[in-house]
C-alpha atoms as one frame of an Amber mdcrd trajectory, in Angstrom:
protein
   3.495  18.137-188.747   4.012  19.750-185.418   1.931  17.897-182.299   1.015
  19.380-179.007   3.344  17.161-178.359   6.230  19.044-179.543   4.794  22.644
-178.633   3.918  21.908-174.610   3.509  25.388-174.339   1.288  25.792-176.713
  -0.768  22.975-175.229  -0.849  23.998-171.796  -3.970  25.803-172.663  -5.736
  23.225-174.119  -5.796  21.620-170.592  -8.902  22.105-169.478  -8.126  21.204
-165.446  -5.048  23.609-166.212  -7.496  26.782-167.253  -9.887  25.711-164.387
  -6.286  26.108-161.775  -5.585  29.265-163.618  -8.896  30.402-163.304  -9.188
  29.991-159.477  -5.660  31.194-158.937  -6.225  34.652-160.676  -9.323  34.970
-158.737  -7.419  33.616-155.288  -4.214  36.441-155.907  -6.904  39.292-157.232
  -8.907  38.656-154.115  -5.833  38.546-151.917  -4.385  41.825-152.967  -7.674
  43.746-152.729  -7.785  42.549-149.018  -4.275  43.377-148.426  -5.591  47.148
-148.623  -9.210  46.604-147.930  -8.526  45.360-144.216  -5.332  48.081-143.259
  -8.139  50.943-144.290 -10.717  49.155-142.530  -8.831  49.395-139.605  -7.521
  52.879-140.105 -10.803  54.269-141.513 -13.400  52.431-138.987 -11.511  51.262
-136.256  -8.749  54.541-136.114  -6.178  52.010-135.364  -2.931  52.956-133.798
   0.570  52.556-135.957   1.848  50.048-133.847  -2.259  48.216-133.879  -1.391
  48.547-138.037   1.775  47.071-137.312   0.497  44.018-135.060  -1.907  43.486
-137.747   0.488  42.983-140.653   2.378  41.005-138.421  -0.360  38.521-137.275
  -1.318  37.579-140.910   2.416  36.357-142.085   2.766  34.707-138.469   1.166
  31.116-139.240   3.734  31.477-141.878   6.782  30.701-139.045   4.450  28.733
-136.749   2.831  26.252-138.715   4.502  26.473-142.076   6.346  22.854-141.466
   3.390  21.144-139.964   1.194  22.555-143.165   3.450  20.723-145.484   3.186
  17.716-144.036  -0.618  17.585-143.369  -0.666  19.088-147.187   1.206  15.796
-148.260  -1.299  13.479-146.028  -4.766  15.492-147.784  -6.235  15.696-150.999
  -4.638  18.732-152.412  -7.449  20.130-154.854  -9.261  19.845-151.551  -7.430
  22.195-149.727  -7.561  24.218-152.191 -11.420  24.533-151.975 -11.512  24.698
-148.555  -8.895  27.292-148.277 -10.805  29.756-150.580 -14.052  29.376-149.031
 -12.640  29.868-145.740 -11.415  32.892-146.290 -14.680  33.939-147.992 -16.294
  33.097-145.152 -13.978  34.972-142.887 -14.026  38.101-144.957 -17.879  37.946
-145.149 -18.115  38.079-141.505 -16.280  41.524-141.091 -19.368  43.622-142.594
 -21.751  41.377-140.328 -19.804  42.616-137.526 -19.427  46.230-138.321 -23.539
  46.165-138.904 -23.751  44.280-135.408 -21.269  46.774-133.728 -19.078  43.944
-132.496 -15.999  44.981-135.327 -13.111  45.404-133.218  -8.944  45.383-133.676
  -8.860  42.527-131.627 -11.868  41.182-134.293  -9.312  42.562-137.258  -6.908
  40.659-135.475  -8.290  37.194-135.670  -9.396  37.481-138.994  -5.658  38.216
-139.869  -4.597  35.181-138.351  -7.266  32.832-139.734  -6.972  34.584-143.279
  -3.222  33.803-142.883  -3.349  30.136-142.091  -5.702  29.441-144.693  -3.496
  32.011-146.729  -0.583  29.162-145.699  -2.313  25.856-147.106  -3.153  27.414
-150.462   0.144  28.195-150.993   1.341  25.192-149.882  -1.021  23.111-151.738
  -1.089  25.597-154.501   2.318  25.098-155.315   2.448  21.279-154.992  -0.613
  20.474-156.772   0.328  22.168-160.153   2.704  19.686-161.330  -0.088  17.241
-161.185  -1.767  18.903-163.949   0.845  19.815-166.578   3.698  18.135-168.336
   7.186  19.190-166.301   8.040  20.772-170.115   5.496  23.036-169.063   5.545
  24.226-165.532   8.054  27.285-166.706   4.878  28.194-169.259   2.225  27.316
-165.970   3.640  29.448-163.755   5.136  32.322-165.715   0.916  32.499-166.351
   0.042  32.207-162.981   2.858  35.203-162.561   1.189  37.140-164.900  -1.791
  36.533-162.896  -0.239  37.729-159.890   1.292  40.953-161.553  -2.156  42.012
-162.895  -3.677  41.292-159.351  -0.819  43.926-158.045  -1.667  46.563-160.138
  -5.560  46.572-160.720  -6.446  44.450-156.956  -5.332  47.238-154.344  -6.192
  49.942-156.481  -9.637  48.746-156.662  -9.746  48.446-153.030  -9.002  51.933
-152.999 -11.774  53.088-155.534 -14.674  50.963-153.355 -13.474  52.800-149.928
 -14.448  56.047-151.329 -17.830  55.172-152.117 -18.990  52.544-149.704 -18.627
  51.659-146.230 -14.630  50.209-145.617 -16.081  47.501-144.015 -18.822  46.505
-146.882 -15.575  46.334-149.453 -14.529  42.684-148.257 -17.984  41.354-149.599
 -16.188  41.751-153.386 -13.456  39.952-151.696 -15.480  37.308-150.594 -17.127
  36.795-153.973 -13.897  36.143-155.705 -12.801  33.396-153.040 -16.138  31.423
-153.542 -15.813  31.728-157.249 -12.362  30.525-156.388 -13.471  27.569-154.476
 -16.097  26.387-156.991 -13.807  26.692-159.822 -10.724  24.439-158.044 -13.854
  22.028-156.874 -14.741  21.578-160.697 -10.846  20.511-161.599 -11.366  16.893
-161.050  -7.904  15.802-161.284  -6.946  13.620-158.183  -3.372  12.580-157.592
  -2.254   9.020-156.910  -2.368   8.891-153.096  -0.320   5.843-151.521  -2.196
   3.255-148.964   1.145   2.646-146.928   0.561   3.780-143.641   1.878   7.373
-142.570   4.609   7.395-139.683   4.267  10.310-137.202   3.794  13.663-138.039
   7.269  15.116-136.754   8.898  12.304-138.397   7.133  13.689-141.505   8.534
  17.347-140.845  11.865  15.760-140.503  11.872  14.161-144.038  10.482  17.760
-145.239  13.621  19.260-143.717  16.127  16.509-145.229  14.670  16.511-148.259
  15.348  20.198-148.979  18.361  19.953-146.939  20.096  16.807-148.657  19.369
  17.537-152.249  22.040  19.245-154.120  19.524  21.562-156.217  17.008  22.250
-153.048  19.559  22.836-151.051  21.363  25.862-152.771  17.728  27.389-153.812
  16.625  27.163-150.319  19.798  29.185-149.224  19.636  31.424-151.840  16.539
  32.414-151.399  16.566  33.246-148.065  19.402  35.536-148.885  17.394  37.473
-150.768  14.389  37.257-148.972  16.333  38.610-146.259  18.285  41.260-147.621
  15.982  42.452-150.413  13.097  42.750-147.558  15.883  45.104-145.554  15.988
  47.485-148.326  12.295  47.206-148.992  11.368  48.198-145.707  13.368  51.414
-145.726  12.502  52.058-148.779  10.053  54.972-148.698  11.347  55.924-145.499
  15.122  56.914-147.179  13.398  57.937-150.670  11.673  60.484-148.659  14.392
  61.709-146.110  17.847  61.317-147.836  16.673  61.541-151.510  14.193  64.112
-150.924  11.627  62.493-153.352   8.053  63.280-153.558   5.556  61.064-152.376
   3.724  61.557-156.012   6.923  60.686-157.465   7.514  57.431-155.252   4.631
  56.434-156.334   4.566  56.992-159.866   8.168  55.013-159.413   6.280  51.745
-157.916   3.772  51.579-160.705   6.392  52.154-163.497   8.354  49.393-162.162
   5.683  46.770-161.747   5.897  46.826-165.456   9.273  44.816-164.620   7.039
  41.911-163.024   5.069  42.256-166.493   7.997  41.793-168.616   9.692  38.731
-166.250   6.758  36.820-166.261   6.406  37.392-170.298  10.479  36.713-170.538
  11.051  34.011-168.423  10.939  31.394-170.561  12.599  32.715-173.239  15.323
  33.402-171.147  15.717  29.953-169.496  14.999  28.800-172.968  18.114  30.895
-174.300  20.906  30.445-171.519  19.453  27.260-169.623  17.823  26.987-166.016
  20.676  27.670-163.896  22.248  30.276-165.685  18.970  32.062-166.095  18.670
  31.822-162.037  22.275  32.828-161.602  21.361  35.768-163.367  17.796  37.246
-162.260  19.427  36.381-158.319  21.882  38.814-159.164  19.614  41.674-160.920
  17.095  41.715-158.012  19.602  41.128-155.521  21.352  44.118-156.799  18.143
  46.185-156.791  19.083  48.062-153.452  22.444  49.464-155.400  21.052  52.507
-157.491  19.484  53.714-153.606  22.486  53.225-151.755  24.777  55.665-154.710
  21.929  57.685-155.441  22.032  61.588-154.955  19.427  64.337-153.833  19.099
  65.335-157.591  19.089  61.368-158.785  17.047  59.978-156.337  13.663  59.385
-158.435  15.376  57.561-161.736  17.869  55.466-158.598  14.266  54.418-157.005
  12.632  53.846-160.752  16.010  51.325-161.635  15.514  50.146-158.118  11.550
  49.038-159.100  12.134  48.072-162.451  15.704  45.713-161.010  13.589  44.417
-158.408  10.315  42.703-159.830  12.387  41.994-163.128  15.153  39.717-160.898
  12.830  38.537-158.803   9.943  37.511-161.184  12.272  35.683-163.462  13.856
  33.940-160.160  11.008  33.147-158.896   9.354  31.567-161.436  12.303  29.714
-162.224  12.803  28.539-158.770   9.565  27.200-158.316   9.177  25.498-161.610
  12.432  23.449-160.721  11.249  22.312-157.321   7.901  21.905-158.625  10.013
  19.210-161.188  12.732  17.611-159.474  10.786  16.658-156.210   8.815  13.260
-156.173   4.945  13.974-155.590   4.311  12.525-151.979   7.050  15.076-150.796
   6.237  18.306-152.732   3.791  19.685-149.796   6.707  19.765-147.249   9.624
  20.330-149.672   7.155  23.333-149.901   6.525  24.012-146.790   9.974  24.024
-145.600  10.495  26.934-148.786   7.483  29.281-147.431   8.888  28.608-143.929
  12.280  29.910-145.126  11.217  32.524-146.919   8.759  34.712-144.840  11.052
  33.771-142.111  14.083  35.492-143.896  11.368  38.494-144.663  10.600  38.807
-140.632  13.795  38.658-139.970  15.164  40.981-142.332  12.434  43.714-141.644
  13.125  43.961-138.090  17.085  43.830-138.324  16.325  46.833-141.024  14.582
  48.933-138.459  17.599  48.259-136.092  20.598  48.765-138.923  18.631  51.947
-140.396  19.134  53.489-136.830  22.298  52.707-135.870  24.481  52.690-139.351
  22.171  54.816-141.002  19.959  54.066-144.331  22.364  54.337-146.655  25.332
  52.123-145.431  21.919  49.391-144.565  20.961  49.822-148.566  24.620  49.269
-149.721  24.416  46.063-146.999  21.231  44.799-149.075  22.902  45.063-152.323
  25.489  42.870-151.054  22.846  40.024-150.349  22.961  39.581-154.255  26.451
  38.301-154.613  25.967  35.778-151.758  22.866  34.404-153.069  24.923  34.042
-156.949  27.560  32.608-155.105  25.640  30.379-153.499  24.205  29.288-157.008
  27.749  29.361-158.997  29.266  27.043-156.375  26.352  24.569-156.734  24.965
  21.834-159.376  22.115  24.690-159.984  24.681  26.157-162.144  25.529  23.832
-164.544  21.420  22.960-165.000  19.854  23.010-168.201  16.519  22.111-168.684
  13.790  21.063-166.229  13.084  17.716-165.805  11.424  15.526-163.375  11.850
  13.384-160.414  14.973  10.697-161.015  15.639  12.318-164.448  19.288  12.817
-164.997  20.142  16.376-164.711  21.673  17.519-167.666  24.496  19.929-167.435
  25.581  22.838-169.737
């Protein structure tokens, strides 16, 4: 007779502090994307901000990000993760609560918008620090591909239904009343990680300094012959794919002459990709193995910016469709993949700066590759910049073939010996 033991997907959802995670995480990435619109129309609708004020504020949010995103790892490894956690959800409840009290007060300024972003972003920072690195405390590392291809799903739903809600509330109620829904769903958040109860083992040993923490962070990622390679990878991609992404409406509009309905309708369509990666992933790790299946969804996002860069005026809305659909498919199954074999491989007191140095990487390789696409786009033009992107996914494979990530089978955890194809 067949055991939970021998179907750890299956029991994954038996685990009650599992469902609770779940729970809060839906809420956390639900809440998250509805603010991601709420505050930019809050600022455009109340506050008539400025494009480069609109600018400044996206920027501010993803800046704790480069600034503090080693130091949160380590301080993540020192706490009580399910505590930061709560803390991090009601802190951003509390921060998004306080924009309607200043709007009814007639103190809401951009500078105010400002300094929300920022706070909402270094709370934003610890959850997904913590986030990340307390999961494999509450599931069996046979199920982490299962745990987060869920919380994926999660986050895919959150995409399409969070924003567009946002959108729906602006038109009948104040912009700046909207955030109180927001709010809501980060308390409910924090109550439901609160109830989890789970508490890691926490060692007694003395901690040494905190850079000399950040320094192991860094040499953990940078000795180990798996971390390493996803690390590097990853910021390809980050980098490059962000290029294309930032030009994206820009040279769907001007070169490809496609319709703003239409360029729309393609972004929707293709979040059904991120649907069918989070549903797939497993099977498809299952099927050709853990580094084969990474090998393979680096190079179908990577590769996303090709079907822009050869597309013509009369092919330019199915080339931006293939684009969407390449995109979240790749880069769901990678990422879940990615972050289930971290999430394995690295010991516990470690996984807050392992992840930290990952988040670090990757919204650095974002930054970096938005502004040089701005810069490329002007001077080479947005074509030759998309074809540049594509390109991004044969490094990052490379990167991958020439590693041990390739020759991976199944995840397994911490000391294990890594079985190869």
């Amino acid at each position: 007779m067949m055991t939970d033991r021998d179907r750890p997907a299956a029991a994954l959802w038996l685990r009650r502090p599992f469902l609770l995670f779940w729970s809060g995480s839906t809420l956390s990435l639900f809440g998250s994307r509805f603010s991601m619109l709420a505050i930019p129309l809050i600022a455009v609708l109340t506050l008539h901000a400025s494009p480069g004020q609109m600018g400044a504020l996206s920027a501010l949010e993803l800046s704790p990000y480069l600034v503090f995103g080693l130091v949160a790892g380590a301080l993540v490894d020192r706490a009580d993760r399910r505590l930061v956690l709560v803390l991090s959800h009601a802190g951003r409840a509390v921060v998004l609560a306080s924009i309607p009290v200043a709007a009814a007060t007639g103190v809401l300024s951009i500078a105010y918008l400002y300094a929300a972003g920022i706070l909402i972003g270094f709370m934003t920072l610890f959850f997904d620090i913590a986030h990340q690195s307390y999961l494999p405390a509450l599931v069996d590392p046979r199920q982490l591909m299962t745990a987060n291809s869920s919380i994926q799903f999660s986050r895919s739903a959150a995409d399409m239904t969070g924003a567009g809600l946002a959108g729906l509330l602006v038109q009948v109620l104040p912009a700046a009343l909207t955030v109180t829904v927001n709010s809501a769903t980060f308390l409910v958040a924090a109550l439901t990680a609160g109830a989890i109860g789970v508490r890691e083992q926490r060692t007694s040993a003395p901690r040494p300094a905190m850079a000399r923490e950040v320094g192991e962070g860094l040499a953990v990622v940078g000795r180990d012959p798996v971390l390493r390679p996803l690390a590097t990878s990853m910021t390809i991609l980050y980098l490059l794919v962000a290029s294309a992404s930032t030009l994206t409406v820009l040279y769907a509009t001007r070169e490809l002459g496609v319709d703003p309905a239409l360029i729309g309708a393609a972004f929707a369509i293709g979040s059904v990709g991120t649907l069918a990666g989070a549903l797939g992933a497993g099977a498809v790790t299952a099927r050709f193995g853990i580094g084969r299946g990474l090998l393979g969804a680096a190079l179908v996002g990577g590769l996303s910016p090709l079907p822009l860069a050869l597309a013509t005026r009369s092919t330019g809305f199915v080339a931006l469709l293939a684009a969407q659909v390449l995109l979240a498919l790749g880069g769901t199954v990678y990422g879940i993949g990615q972050n289930s074999l971290r999430q394995a491989i690295t010991p516990a007191e470690l996984r807050g700066r392992m992840n930290g140095v990952m988040r670090f990487m990757g919204v650095g390789g974002q930054a970096v590759g938005s502004l040089a696409a701005g810069l490329l786009g002007q001077t080479i033009g947005l074509r030759p910049t998309m074809a540049l992107a594509a390109s991004g996914a044969v490094a990052a494979f490379l990167v991958l073939f020439l590693s041990p990530v390739r020759s991976l089978v199944r995840i397994q955890g911490p000391g294990s010996p890594r079985q190869e194809a």
